[in-house]
C-alpha positions in Angstrom: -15.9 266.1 -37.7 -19.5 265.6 -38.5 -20.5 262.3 -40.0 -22.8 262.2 -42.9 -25.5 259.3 -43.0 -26.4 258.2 -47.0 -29.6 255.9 -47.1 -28.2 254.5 -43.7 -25.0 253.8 -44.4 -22.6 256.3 -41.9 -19.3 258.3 -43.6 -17.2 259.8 -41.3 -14.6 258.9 -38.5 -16.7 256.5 -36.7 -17.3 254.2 -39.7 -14.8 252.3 -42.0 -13.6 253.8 -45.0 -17.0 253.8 -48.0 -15.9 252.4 -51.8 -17.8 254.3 -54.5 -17.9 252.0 -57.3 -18.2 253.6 -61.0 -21.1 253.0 -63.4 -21.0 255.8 -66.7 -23.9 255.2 -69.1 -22.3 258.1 -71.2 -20.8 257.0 -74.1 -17.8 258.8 -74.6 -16.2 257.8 -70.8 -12.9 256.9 -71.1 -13.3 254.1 -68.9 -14.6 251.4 -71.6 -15.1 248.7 -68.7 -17.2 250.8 -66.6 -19.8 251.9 -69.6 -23.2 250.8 -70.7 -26.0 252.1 -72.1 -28.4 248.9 -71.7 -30.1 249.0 -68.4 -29.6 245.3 -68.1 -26.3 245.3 -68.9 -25.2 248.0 -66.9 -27.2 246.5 -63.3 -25.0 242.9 -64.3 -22.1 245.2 -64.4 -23.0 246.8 -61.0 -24.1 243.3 -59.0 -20.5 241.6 -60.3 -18.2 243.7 -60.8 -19.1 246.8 -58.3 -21.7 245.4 -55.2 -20.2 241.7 -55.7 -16.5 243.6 -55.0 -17.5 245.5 -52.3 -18.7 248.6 -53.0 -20.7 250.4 -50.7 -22.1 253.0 -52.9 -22.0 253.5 -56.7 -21.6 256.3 -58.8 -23.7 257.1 -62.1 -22.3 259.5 -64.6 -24.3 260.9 -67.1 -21.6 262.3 -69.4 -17.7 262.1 -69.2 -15.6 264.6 -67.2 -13.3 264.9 -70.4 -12.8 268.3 -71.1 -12.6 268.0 -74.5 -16.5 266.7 -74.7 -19.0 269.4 -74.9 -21.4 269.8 -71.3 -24.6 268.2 -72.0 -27.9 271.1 -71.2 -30.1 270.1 -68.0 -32.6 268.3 -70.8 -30.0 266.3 -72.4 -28.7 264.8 -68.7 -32.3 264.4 -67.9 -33.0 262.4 -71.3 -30.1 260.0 -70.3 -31.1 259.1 -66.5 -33.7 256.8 -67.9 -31.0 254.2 -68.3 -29.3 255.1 -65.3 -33.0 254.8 -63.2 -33.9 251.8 -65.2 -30.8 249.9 -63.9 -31.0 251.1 -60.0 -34.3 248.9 -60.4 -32.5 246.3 -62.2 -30.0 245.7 -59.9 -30.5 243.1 -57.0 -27.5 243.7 -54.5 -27.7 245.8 -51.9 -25.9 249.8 -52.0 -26.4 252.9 -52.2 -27.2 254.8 -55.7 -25.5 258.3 -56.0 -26.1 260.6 -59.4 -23.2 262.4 -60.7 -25.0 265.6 -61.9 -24.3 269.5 -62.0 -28.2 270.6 -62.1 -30.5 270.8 -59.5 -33.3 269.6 -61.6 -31.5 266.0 -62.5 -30.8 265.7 -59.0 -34.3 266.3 -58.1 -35.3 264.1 -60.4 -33.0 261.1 -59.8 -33.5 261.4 -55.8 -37.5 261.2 -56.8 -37.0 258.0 -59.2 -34.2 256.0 -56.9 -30.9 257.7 -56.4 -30.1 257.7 -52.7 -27.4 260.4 -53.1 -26.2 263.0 -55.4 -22.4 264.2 -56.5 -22.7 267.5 -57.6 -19.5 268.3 -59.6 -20.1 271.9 -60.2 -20.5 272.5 -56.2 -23.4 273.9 -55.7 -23.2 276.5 -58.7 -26.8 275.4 -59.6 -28.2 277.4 -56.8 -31.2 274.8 -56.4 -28.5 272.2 -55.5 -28.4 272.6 -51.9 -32.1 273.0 -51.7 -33.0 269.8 -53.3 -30.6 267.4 -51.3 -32.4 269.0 -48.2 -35.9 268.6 -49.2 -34.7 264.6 -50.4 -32.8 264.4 -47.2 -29.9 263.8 -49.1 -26.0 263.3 -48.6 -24.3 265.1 -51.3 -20.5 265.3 -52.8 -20.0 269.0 -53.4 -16.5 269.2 -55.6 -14.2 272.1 -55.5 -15.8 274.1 -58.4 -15.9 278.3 -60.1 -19.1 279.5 -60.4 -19.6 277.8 -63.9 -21.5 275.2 -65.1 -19.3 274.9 -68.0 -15.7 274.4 -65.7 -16.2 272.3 -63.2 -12.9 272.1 -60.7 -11.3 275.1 -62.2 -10.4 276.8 -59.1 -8.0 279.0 -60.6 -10.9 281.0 -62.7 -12.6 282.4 -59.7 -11.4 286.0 -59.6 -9.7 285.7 -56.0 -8.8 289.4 -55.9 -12.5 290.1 -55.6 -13.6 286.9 -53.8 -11.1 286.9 -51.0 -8.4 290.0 -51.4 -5.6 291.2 -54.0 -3.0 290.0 -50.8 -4.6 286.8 -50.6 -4.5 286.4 -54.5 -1.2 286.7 -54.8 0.4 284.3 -51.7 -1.9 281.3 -52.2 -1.2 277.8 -54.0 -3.8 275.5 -55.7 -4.4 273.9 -52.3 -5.6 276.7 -51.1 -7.7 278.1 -53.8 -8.7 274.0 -53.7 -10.3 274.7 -49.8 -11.4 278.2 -50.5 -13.5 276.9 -53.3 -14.8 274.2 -50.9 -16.4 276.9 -49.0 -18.1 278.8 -51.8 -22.1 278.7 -51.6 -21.4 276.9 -48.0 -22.1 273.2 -46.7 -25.6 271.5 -46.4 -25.6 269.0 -43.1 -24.9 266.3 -45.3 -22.1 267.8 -47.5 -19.0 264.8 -48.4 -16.2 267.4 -49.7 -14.1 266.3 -52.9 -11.0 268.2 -53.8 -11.6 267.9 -57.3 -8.6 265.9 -58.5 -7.9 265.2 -62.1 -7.3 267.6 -65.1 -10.3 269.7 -64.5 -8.7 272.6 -66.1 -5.7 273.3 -69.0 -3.8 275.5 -66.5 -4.2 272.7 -63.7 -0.2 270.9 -63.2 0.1 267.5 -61.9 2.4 269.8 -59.3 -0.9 270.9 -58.1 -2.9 267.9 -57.3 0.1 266.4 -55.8 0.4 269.5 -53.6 -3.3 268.8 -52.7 -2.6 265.4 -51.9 0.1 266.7 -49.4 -2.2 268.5 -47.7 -5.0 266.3 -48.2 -5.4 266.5 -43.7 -6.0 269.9 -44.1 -9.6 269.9 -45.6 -10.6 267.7 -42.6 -10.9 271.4 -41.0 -14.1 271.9 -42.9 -15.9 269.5 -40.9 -17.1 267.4 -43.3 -16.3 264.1 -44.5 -13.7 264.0 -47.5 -13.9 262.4 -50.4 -11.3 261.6 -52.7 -11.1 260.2 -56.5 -7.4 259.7 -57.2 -7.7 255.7 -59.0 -5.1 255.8 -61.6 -4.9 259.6 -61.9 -1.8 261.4 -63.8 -0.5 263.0 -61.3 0.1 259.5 -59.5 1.5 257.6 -62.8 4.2 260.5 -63.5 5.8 259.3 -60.4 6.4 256.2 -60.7 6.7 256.5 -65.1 3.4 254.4 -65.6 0.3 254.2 -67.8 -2.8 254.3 -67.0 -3.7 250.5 -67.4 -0.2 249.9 -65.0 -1.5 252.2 -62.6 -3.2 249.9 -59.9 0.0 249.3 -57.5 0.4 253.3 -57.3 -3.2 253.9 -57.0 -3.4 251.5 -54.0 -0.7 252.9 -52.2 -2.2 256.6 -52.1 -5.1 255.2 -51.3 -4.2 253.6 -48.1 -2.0 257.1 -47.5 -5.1 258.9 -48.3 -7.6 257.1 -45.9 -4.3 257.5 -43.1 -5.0 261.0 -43.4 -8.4 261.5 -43.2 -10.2 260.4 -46.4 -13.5 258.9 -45.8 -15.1 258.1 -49.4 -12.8 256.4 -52.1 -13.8 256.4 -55.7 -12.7 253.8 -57.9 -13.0 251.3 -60.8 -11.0 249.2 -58.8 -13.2 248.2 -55.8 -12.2 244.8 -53.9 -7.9 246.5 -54.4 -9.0 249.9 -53.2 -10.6 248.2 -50.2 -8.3 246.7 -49.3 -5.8 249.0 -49.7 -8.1 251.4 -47.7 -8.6 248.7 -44.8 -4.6 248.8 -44.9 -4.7 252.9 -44.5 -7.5 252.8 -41.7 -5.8 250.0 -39.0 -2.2 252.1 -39.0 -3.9 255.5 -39.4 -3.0 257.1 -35.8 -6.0 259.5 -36.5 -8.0 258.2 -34.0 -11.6 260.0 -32.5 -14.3 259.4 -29.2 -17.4 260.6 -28.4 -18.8 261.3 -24.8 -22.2 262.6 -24.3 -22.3 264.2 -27.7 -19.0 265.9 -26.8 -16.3 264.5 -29.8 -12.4 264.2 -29.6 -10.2 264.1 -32.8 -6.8 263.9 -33.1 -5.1 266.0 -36.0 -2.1 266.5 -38.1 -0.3 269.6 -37.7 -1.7 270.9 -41.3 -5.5 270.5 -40.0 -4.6 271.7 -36.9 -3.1 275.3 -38.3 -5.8 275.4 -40.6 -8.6 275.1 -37.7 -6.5 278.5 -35.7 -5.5 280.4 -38.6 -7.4 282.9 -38.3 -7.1 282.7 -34.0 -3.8 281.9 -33.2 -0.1 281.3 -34.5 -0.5 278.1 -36.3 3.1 277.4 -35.3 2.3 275.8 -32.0 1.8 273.0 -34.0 5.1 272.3 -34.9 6.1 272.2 -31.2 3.2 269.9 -29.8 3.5 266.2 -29.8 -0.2 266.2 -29.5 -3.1 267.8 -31.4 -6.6 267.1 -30.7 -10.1 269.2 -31.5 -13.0 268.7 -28.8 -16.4 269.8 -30.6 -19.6 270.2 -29.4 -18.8 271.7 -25.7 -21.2 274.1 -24.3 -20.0 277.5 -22.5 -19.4 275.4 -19.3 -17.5 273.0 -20.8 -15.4 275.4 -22.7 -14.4 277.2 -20.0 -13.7 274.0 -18.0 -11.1 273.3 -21.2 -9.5 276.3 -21.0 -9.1 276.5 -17.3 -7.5 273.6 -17.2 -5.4 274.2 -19.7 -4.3 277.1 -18.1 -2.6 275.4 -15.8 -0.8 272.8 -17.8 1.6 274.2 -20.3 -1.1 273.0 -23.1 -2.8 275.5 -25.5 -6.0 275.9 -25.8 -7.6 277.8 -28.7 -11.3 278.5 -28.5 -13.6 278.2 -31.5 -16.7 278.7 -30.4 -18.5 275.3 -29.6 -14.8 274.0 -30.5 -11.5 274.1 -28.6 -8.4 273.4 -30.3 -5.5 271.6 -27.9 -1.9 271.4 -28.5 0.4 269.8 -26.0 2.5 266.9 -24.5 0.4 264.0 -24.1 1.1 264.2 -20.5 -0.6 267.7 -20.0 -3.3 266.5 -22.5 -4.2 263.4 -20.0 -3.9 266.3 -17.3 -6.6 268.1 -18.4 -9.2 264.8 -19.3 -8.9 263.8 -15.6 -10.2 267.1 -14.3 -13.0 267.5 -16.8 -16.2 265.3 -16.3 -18.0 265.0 -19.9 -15.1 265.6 -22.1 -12.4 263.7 -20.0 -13.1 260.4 -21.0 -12.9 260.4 -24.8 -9.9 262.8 -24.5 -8.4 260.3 -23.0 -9.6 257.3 -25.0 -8.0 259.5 -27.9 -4.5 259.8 -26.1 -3.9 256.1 -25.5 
């Protein structure tokens, strides 16, 4: 898992769980405490409510995600980030800024006037996207998108039969379209992935995003940190017969089972709950992770671990280990060191290039850190 740094603050394994507070400056979010249009307003809003809670990074939005709201053009967004520029200046506390935008030339634009970060709902279907958050240096949320401006997070329009196979059309679920989608137009060094929950799309089912949710450990596999925005979502209320301004108690509890399995970035109009509830999901997580000389252990959930070897080995070994880890960044030396000793331990090792997947009883696991030098401490610091 590589860990993203936004305007110095670190995401990732090695840091504590970030809040992304919510600011909209469009008129028509739903969210009536989280909207202003007055600059001075809105920077109030953020230093009390957002910063003064404990966000870590806060989250402009140009326009509302509401599907039944016509997108704004690239000139329109670019008309409104005035206001939203005007109050990064206005607001004294200390965070980071991210624009919510699907055009490369907003993004450009807002990382040249203040913004810190971007989150790119359309992932990367702007093809200057990418391109832009590298030349700003910029961490950037890429959401699970179709290759249309016009639909973000509608997975299910990409034509899979053409993208991936007819076979693979057929057999997958929503999570898996989800992950696929994750991959489209690839991963900048700084990429934060978001599995685009929320009704995105009319064929979407609350089935589906609580099938994401499920396997929420298996998008750790794309090496990136994960980001999730599930604060009061439908999918959540449904289960527990609630509306959306009764909502906080189930909201907090997937949050803390959504940082326990591996989400890095919560976003929220509820800040000081959610970080507390993600503090909560952090200390009992038993995802734990070391680093040795730029070598990294992680331990995994059986999900992220079949996902890593599916197309390398029979993902079943999973089910049969106690113990699961990932050791990235190994050289040749070190990788055949792994597997060696593997070999003679009833471990399996599965070899991904500069990664090795490991499945086994704790016992062989701790077998194998004492005979490698490099890679044997963390392992171990990871198994106790």
């Amino acid at each position: 898992m590589e860990s993203v740094e936004a305007a110095g603050v670190g995401i990732g394994d090695d840091h504590p769980p970030r809040i992304m507070g919510v600011l909209n400056v469009s008129e028509e979010s739903p969210y009536d405490p989280s909207v202003h249009d007055d600059p001075d307003e809105a920077a109030a809003y953020v230093d009390e409510e957002l910063i003064g809670e404990g966000a870590d990074i806060v989250d402009v939005g140009l326009e509302s995600a509401n599907k039944r709201f016509e997108v704004l053009s690239e000139d329109e967004e670019l008309d409104r980030l005035d206001v939203a520029c005007e109050t990064v200046e206005a607001v004294s506390g200390e965070a980071v800024f991210s624009i919510e935008t699907r055009y490369g030339a907003v993004a450009d634009e807002a990382l040249s006037r203040g913004f810190d970060m971007v989150n790119d709902v359309c992932g990367f279907t702007d093809p200057e996207m990418p391109d832009v958050c590298r030349d700003h240096d910029a961490a950037v949320v890429k959401m699970a998108s179709p290759d249309d401006l016009r639909r973000p997070g509608a997975v299910e329009e990409i034509d899979w039969a053409a993208r991936k196979s007819p076979e693979w059309a057929d057999s997958a679920d929503y999570a898996d379209m989800i992950y696929e989608a994750l991959k489209r137009n690839g991963l900048t060094e700084k990429t934060i992935v978001d599995p685009a929950f929320g009704g995105w799309s009319e064929a979407k089912t609350l089935a589906d995003d609580r099938a994401t949710f499920r396997r929420l450990a298996e998008f750790r596999a794309l090496g990136r940190p994960l980001l999730v925005s599930i604060n009061r979502k439908n999918f959540l209320g449904e289960i527990a017969g609630r509306e959306t301004d009764e909502r906080l108690p189930v909201s907090l509890a997937a949050t803390a089972l959504a940082v326990e399995r591996g989400a890095h970035v919560l976003r929220t109009h509820d800040v000081a709950e959610t970080r507390d509830a993600a503090a909560i999901g952090r200390e009992f997580a038993d995802r734990r992770s070391s680093e040795d000389g730029g070598v990294s252990v992680t331990s995994m959930e059986p999900s992220e671990f079949e996902a890593l070897v599916a197309d390398h080995a029979d993902g079943a070994i999973a089910d049969a280990s106690p113990r699961l880890v990932r050791i990235d960044g190994l050289d040749s030396a070190q990788r055949g060191a792994v597997e060696r000793a593997a070999w003679e331990t009833e471990a399996t090792a599965v070899s991904l290039g500069g990664t090795v997947a490991l499945a086994g009883r704790r016992s062989d696991l701790r077998s194998i850190g004492s005979r490698l030098d490099g890679v044997g401490e963390a392992l171990r610091d990871v198994l106790e």
